[in-house]
N, C-alpha and C positions, 0 to 999 in steps of 0.2 A: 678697698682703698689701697693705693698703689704704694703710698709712704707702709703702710702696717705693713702689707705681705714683706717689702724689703727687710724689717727691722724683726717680723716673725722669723724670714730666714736667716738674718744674720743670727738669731738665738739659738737656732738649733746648730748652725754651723761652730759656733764659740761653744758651747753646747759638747760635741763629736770633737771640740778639738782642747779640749782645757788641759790635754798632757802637753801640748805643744809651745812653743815661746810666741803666745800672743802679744803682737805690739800695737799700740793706735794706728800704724801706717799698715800692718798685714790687714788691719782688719777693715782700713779704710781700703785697702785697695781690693780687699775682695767684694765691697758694697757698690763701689764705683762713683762713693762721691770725695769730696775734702774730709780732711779729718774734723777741720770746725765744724764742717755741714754735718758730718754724722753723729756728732758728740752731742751735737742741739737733738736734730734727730734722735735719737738713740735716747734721750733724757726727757725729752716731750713725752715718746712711747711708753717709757718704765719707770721713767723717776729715777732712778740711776745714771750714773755714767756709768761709760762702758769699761774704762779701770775700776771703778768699785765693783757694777755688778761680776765683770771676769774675777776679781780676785776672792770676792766672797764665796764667787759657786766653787773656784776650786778650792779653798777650803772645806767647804763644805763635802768636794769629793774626799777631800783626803781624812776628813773626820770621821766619816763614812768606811773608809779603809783602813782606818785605827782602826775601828772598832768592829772588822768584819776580818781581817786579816792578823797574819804574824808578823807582819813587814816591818823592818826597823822602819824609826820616822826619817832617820839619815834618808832611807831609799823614797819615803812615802814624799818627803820634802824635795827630793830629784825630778821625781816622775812629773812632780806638777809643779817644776820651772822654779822656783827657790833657789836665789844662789846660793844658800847654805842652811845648814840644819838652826843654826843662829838664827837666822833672818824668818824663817820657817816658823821655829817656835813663835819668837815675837811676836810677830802677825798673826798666829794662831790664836796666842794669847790677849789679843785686843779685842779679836770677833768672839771666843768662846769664854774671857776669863777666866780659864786655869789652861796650862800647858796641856800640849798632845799627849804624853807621856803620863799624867793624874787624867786627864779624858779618857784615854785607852782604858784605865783600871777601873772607871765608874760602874758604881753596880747598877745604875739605871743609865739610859741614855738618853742625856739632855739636849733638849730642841732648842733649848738656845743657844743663838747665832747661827742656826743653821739657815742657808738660803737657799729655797726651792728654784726650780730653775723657771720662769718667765711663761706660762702661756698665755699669750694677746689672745681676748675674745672681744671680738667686733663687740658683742650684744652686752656685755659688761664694760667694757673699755670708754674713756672719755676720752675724746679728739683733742688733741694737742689743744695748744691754749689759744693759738692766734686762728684757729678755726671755728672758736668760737663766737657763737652770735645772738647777742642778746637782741628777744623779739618781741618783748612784751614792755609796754612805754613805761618808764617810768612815773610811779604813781606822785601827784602832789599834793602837798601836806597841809595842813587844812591851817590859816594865819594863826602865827604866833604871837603871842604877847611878852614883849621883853620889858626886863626891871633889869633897871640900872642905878652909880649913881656916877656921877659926873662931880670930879673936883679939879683941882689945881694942887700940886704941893711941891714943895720942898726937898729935894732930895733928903737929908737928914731928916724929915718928917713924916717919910712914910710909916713907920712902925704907926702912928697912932691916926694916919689913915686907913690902913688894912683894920684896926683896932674897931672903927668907925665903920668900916665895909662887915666886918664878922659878924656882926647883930643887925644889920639891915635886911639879911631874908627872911628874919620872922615877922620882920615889921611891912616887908613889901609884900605881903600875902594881905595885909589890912591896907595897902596901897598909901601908906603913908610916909614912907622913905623918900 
């Protein structure tokens, strides 16, 4: 399918490139469509947009190099586009709930918030939404029998016709309502 392979390669390309200043228009213009068209695109595919899933993975990388390196977070929060180690932390702390800084010092390391990076398989993957096609008829339901009751009132008088509706489904089961 011609939409997957695009939207496989744009993952690997965002992918190779999450040190770099990725924007909706770099990354529309390397796809070759609109940004709206790819944003739809791009969210049919993964369920993501393409600003969440870019900003998760590179968290992710840089969670990743917390906890594999010495690198201050000042530097860790440069390398993956963060205009500040402020900004850096924050957003750290929204996807992992504790700071990069209590992350680094964990004695285990926790998988949550971490985002694996994306691989499309045709043979698992479900086709966008408006590609789908429902082929099997809709079954019908075999006649139903309605109980009601039909009144007239008053506006100030509804309390003790709701009163009046409350105790009529055990009596419309003996059909005498």
């Amino acid at each position: 399918m011609y939409h997957e392979s695009i939207v496989s390669e744009l993952l690997d390309w965002i992918e190779h490139n999450l040190d770099q200043s990725l924007t909706l228009e770099t990354i529309a213009a390397k796809s070759g469509y609109s940004k709206w068209h790819l944003q739809r695109l791009f969210k049919s595919y993964t369920g993501h947009t393409l600003g969440t899933y870019t900003r998760q993975r590179r968290l992710t990388m840089a969670a990743t190099e917390l906890r594999m390196s010495q690198n201050s977070v000042l530097r860790i929060a440069d390398k993956y586009q963060f205009d500040s180690q402020q900004t850096f932390t924050r957003t750290f702390k929204k996807q992992f709930k504790t700071t990069p800084a209590v992350y680094r010092r964990l004695p285990e390391w926790p998988s949550y918030g971490l985002c694996p990076k994306i691989e499309l398989d045709e043979r698992v993957m479900a086709p966008p939404a408006e590609e789908v096609v429902a082929e099997a008829p809709l079954p019908i339901p075999p006649e139903l029998e309605w109980v009601g009751l039909k009144t007239a009132i008053n506006y100030p008088c509804k309390n003790s016709a709701w009163s009046n509706w409350k105790s009529c489904p055990q009596s419309a089961m003996s059909k005498s309502c």
